[in-house]
C-alpha positions in Angstrom: 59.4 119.5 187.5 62.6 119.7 189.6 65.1 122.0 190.4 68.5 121.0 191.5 71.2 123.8 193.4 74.2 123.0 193.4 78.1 124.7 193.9 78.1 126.1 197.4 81.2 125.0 199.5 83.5 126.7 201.9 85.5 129.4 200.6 88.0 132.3 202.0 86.4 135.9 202.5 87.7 137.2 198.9 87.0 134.4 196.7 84.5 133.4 194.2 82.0 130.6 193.9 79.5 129.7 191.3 76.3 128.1 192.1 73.9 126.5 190.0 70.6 125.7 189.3 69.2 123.1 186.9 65.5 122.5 186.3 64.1 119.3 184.7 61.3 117.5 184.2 58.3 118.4 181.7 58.8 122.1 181.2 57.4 124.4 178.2 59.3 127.5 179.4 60.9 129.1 182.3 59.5 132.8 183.2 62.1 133.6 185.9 64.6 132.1 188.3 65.4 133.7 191.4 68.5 133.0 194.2 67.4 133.1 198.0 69.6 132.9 200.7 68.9 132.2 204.1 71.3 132.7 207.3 70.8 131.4 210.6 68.7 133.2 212.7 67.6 135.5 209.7 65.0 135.5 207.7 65.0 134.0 204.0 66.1 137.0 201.2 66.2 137.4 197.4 69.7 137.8 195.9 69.3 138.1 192.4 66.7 137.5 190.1 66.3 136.6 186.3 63.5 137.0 184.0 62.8 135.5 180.8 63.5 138.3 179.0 66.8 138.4 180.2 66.3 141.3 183.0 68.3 140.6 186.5 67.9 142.5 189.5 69.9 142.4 192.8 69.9 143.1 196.5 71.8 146.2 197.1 74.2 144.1 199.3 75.4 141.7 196.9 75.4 144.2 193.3 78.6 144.5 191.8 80.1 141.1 193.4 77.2 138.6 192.3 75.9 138.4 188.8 73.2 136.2 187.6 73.1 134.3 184.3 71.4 131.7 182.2 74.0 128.8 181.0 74.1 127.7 177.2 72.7 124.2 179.0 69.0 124.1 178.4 67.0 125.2 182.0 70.7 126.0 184.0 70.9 129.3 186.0 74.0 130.5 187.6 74.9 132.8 189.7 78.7 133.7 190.1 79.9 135.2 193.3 82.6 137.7 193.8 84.6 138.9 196.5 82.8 136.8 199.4 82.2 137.9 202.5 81.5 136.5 205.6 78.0 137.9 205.8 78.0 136.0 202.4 77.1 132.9 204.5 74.0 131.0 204.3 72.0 128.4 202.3 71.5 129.4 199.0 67.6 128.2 197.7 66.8 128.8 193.9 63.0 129.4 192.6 61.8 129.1 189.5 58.6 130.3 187.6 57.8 127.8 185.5 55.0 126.7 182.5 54.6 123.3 182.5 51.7 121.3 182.1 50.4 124.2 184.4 52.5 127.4 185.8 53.8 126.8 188.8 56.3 128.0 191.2 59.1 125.7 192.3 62.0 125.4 194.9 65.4 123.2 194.6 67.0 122.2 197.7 69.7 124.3 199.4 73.0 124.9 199.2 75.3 125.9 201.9 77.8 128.8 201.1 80.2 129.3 203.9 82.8 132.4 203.9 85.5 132.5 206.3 87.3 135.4 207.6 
């Protein structure tokens, strides 16, 4: 099983960017997905979080900007981000639950998300 983020970029405090994340491999279901970001200096945080039910939860300082979604492409989270901000910046990890031959938890690579003021 893999799990490949994608979509960060630089991007003007104000604007939007949509990151993805696309697991593959050998997988009987996914149980939740969840965004991390990571700034430098600073410890690694949850953003937003899926489950399979369809639940989402979300740090208090991204709700109402970032919303968190499964794609109509099999295994594809996204999450959307709103009106940026600078503190917005940092590399963007997601994690998966997932049942595969066993359950396991899994990490795809980062993506950067810079914000400029």
């Amino acid at each position: 099983v893999q799990l490949q983020a994608s979509g960060g970029g630089l991007v003007q405090a104000g604007g939007s960017l949509r990151l993805s994340c696309a697991a593959s491999g050998s997988i009987f279901s996914i149980n939740a997905v969840g965004w991390y970001r990571q700034a430098p200096g600073k410890q690694r945080e949850l953003v937003a979080t899926i489950r399979s039910g369809g639940s989402t939860n979300y740090a208090d300082s991204v709700k109402g900007r970032f919303s968190i979604s499964r794609g109509n492409a099999k295994n594809t989270v996204y999450l959307q981000m709103n009106s940026l901000k600078p503190e917005d910046t940092a590399v963007y990890y997601c994690n998966a639950d997932i049942s595969s031959d066993i359950r396991g938890d899994y990490w795809g690579q980062g993506t950067q998300v810079t914000v400029s003021s």
